[in-house]
C-alpha positions as CSV (number, residue, x, y, z in Angstrom):
1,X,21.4,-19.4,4.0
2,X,20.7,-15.5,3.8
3,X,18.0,-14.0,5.3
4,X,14.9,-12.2,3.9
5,X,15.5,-8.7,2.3
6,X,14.8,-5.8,5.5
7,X,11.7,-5.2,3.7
8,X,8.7,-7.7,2.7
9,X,5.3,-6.8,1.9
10,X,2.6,-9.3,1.5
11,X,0.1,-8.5,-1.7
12,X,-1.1,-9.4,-5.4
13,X,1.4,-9.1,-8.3
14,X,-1.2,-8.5,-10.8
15,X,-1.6,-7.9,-14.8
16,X,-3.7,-4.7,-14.7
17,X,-5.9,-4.4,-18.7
18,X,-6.1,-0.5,-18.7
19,X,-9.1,0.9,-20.8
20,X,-8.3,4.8,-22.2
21,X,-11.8,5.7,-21.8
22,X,-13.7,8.9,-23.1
23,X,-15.4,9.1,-19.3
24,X,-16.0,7.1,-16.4
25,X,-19.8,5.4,-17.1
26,X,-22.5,6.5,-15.0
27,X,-24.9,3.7,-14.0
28,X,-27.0,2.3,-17.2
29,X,-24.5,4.6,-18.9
30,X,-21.8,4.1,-21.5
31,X,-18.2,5.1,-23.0
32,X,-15.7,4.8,-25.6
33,X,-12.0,3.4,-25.3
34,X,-9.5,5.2,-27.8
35,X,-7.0,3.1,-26.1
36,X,-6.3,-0.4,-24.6
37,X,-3.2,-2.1,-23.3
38,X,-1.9,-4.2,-20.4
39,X,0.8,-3.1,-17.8
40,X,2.0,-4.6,-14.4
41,X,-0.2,-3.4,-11.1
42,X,-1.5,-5.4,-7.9
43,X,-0.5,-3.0,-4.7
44,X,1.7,-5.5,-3.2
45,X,3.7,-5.4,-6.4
46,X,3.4,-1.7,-7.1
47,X,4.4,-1.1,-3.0
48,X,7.4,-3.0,-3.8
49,X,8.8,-2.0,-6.9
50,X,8.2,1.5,-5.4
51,X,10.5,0.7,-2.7
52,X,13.0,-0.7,-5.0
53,X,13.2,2.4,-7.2
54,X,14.2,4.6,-4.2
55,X,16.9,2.1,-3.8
56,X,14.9,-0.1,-0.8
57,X,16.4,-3.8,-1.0
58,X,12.6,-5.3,-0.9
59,X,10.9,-8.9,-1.5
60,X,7.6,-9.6,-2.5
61,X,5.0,-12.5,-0.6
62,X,2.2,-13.6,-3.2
63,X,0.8,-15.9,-5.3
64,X,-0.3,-16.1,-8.7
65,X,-1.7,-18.5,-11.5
66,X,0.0,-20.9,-13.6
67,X,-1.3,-19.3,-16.5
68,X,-0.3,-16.3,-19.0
69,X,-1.0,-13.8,-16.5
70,X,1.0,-15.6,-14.0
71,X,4.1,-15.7,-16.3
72,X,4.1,-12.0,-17.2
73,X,3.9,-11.1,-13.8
74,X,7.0,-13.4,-12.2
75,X,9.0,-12.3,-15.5
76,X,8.6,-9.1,-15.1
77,X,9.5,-8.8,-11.0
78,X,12.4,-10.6,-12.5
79,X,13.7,-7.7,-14.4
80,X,13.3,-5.6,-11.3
81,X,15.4,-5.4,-7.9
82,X,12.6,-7.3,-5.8
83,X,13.0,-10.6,-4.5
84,X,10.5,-12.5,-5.9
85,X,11.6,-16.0,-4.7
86,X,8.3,-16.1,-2.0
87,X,6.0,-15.4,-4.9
88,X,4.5,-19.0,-5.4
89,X,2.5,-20.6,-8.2
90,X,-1.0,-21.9,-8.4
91,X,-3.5,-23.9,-10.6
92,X,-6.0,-20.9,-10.6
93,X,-6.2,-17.9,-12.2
94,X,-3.8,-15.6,-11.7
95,X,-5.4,-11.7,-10.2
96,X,-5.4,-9.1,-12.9
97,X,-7.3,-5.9,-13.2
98,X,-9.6,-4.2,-15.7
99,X,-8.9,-0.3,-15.0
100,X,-10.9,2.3,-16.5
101,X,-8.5,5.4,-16.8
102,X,-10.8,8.9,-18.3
103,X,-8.7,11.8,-19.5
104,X,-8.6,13.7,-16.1
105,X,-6.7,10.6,-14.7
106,X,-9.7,9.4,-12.6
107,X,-10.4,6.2,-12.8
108,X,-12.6,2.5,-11.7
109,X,-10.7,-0.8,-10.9
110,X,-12.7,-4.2,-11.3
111,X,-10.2,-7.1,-9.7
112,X,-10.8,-10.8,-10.7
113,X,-8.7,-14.1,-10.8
114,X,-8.3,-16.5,-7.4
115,X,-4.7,-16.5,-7.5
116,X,-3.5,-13.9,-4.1
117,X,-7.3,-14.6,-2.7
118,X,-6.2,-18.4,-2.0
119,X,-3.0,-17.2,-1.0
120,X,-1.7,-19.0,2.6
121,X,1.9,-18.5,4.3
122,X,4.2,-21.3,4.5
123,X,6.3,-22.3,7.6
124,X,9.5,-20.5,5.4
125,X,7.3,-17.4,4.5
126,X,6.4,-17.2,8.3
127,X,10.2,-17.8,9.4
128,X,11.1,-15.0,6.7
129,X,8.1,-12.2,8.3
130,X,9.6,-13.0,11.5
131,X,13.2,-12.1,10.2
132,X,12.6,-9.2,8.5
133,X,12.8,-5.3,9.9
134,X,9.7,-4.1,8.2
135,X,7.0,-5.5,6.9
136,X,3.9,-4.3,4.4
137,X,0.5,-6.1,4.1
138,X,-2.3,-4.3,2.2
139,X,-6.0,-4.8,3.1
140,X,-6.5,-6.9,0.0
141,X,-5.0,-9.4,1.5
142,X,-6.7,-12.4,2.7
143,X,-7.7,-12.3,5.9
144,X,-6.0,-15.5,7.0
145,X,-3.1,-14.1,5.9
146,X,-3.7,-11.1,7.4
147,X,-3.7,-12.9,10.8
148,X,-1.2,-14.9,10.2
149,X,1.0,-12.3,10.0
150,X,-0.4,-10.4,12.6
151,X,0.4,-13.5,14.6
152,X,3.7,-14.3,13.2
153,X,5.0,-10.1,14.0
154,X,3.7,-10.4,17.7
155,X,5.4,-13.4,18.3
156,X,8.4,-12.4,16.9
157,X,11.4,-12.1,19.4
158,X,12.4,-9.5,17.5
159,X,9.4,-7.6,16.2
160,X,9.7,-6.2,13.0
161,X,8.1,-2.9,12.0
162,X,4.5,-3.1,11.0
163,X,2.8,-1.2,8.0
164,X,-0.9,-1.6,6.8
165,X,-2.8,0.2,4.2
166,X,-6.6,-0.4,4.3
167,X,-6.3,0.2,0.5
168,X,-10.5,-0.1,0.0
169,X,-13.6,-0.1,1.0
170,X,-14.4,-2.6,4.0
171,X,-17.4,-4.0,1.5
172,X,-15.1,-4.7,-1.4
173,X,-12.9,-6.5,1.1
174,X,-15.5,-8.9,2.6
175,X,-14.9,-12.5,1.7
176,X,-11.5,-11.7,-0.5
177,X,-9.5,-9.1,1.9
178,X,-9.4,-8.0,5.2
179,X,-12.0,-8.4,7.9
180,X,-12.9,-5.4,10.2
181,X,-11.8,-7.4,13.1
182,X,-8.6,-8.0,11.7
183,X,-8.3,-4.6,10.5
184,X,-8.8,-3.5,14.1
185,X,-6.1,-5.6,15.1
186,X,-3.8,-3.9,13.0
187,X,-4.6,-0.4,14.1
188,X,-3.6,-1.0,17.6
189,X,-0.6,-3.2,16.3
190,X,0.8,-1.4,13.4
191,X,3.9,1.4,13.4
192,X,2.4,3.2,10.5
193,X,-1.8,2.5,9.2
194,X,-2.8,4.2,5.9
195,X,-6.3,5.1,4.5
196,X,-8.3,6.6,1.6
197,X,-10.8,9.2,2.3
198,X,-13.3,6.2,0.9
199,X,-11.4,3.6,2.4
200,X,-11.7,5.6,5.7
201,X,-15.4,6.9,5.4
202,X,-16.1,2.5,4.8
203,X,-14.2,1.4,8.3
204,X,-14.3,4.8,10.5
205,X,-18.1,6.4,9.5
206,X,-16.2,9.6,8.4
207,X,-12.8,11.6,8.4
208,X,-14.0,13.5,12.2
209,X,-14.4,9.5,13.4
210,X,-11.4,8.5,12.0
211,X,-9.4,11.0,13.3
212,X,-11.2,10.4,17.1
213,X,-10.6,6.5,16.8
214,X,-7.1,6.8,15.7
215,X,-5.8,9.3,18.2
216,X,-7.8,6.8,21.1
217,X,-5.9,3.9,19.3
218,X,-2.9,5.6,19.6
219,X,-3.4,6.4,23.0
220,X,-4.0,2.5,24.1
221,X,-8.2,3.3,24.9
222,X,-10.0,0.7,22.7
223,X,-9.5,-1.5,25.5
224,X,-6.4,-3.0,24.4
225,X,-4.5,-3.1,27.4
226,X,-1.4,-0.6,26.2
227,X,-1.6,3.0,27.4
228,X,0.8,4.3,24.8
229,X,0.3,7.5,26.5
230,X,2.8,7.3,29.1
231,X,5.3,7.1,25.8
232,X,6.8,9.8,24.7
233,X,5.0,10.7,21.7
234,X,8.0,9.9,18.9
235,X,7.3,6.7,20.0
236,X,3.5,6.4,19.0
237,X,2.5,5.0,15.6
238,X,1.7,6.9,12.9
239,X,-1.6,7.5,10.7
240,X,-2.0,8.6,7.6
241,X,-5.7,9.6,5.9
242,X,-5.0,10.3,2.2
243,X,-7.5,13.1,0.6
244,X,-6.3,12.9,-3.1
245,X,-5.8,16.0,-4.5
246,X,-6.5,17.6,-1.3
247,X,-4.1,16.3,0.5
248,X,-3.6,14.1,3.8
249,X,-4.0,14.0,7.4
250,X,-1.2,12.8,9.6
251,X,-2.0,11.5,13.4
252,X,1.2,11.4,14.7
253,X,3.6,12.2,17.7
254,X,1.0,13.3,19.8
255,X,-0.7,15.8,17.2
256,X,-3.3,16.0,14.2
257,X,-1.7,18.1,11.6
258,X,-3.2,18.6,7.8
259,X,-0.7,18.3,4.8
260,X,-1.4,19.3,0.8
261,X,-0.7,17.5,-2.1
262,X,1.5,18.6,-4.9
263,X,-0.1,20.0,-7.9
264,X,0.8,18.7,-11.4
265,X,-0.8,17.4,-14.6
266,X,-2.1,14.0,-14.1
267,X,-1.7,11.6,-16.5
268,X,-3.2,8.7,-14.6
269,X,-3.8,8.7,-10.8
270,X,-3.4,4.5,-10.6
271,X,-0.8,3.4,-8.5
272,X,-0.3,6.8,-7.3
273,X,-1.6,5.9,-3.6
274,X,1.1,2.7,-3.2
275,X,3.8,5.5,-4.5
276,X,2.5,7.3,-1.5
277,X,2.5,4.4,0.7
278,X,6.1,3.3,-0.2
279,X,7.5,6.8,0.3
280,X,6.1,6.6,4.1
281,X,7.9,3.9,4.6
282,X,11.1,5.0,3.1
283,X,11.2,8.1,5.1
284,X,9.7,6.6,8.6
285,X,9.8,2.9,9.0
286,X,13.0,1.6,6.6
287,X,16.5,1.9,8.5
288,X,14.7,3.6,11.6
289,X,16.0,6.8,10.1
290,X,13.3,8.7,12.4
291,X,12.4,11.5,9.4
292,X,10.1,13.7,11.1
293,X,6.3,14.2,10.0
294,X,6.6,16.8,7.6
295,X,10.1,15.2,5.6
296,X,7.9,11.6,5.5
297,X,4.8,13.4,4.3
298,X,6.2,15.4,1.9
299,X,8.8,12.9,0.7
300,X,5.4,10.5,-0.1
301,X,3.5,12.9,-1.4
302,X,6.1,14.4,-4.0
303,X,6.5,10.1,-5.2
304,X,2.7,10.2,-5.6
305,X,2.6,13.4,-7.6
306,X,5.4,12.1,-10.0
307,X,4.1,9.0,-10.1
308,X,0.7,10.7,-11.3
309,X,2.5,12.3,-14.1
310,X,2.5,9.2,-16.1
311,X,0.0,6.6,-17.2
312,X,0.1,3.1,-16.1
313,X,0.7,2.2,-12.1
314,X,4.5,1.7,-12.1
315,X,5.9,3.5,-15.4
316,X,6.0,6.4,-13.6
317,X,7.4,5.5,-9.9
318,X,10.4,7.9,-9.2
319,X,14.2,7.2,-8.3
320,X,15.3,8.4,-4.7
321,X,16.7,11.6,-7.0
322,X,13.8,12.3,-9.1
323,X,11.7,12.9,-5.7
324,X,14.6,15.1,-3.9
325,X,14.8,17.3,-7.1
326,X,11.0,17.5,-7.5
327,X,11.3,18.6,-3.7
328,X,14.0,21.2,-4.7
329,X,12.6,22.7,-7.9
330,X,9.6,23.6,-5.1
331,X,11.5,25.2,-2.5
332,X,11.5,22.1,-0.2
């Protein structure tokens, strides 16, 4: 038997329904869609594909429906470079995504379908996590899971490398994602944690707090038993607190240091954060290649910034070539 690709991240593999609208509707308010289509989303799925574009060898752990949706989804990772063989089948409805997109590539996500919220491991799935160098999990993912694997990586005799992105708000998470208990797990646990500015504002109270908690984390003073201090710094995890167009905030190796984002014409902004997410991990956590903090951040940000340049979460995810030249043509 092989063993799992070096890479496995744990999250939906969705149909997202993407709505061209004229503006994003205030409350009460309306607007007008010039456009609709359907196109493949769900962050596990965009995290992964991602990956596999920059030429990551990369499997996928989720679930989905028995049902049109379902289908599309499983066909479509078939014509990709993912593993898709721990992607299992269910008797509910699969996850999709209705995405309001307005013409400044802002946009508003509504998630249904009970397909990746009932997802649990299997005995092989946890045998697989356990085997694996790196693995991904996003905060939409169950909690259970989210445990589980928390569980099965610390147990591990070999640990594998451990990446989370709070991807949301703590109250969309609450009874289909990750708990705050959980999530505080992983930020003591994890070699690299990722969050939104809105995602970060939900869990921390605020970028100053976030920054203060994940430098303390880092440091082993939540009271987890670990003084990480006594480490030498290339040794800390990493943190990453995404701004959007204004850039991120890296907490890393010992210092706080403030990155900007690329600036091109966005076409669409969805998926543009997993881009980010799987470029981090390319340049930090994949192969132990040790990039330092500038390379990984501006490796990630220049495959969010292409990826923004085209509609639709995964049409526009860059080759390992398209991100060095986009790097080059800029003077980096």
């Amino acid at each position: 038997m092989t063993g799992p690709p070096p890479i496995l991240a744990v999250g939906a593999a969705a149909i997202d329904e993407w709505y061209a609208v004229s503006n994003l509707p205030e409350p009460d308010g309306g607007a007008f869609a010039s456009e609709v289509t359907t196109a493949f989303g769900g962050v596990g799925a965009n995290v992964c594909v991602a990956l596999d574009r920059l030429g990551r060898d990369v499997g996928l752990v989720s679930r989905v429906g028995d049902d049109e949706y379902g289908r599309r989804a499983r066909e479509y990772l078939a014509d990709t470079g993912v593993d898709a063989s721990r992607v299992s089948v269910g008797d509910d409805s699969s996850t999709r995504s209705v995405i309001l997109s307005d013409p400044e590539g802002e946009r508003a996500i509504v998630t249904t379908g009970e397909s990746f919220r009932r997802l649990r491991l299997s005995e092989a799935d946890r045998a697989a996590l356990a085997a694996t160098e790196t693995v991904f999990v996003t905060g939409y993912t169950p909690d259970a899971v989210s445990r589980a694997v928390l569980d099965t990586v610390e147990s591990a005799a070999d640990p594998p490398a451990l990446v989370f992105d709070l991807s949301g708000r703590v109250e969309e998470l609450v009874g289909r994602g990750t708990e705050p208990e959980t999530v505080h797990r992983f930020l003591h646990a994890a070699d690299l944690f990722v969050a939104g500015d809105v995602a970060a504002a939900a869990y921390f109270g605020g970028p100053d707090a976030a920054v203060e908690r994940v430098a303390a984390a880092q440091r082993g003073r939540e009271g987890d038993g670990r003084d990480r201090s006594r480490l030498p710094v290339d040794d800390w995890p990493r943190t990453v607190l995404t701004h959007g167009a204004d850039g991120m905030t890296v907490v890393a190796d010992g210092a706080v240091t403030a990155f900007d984002a690329f600036d091109v014409d966005v076409a669409d902004a969805t998926g543009a954060g997993d881009a980010f997410v799987a470029g981090l991990i390319d340049r930090w956590i994949a192969g132990r290649e040790g990039a330092g903090v500038a390379d990984g951040a501006r490796f990630a940000a220049a495959a969010a910034a292409i990826n923004c340049t085209s509609r639709f979460a995964q049409t526009g995810l860059p080759t390992r070539d398209d991100v060095e030249a986009f790097l080059a043509e800029r003077g980096r």
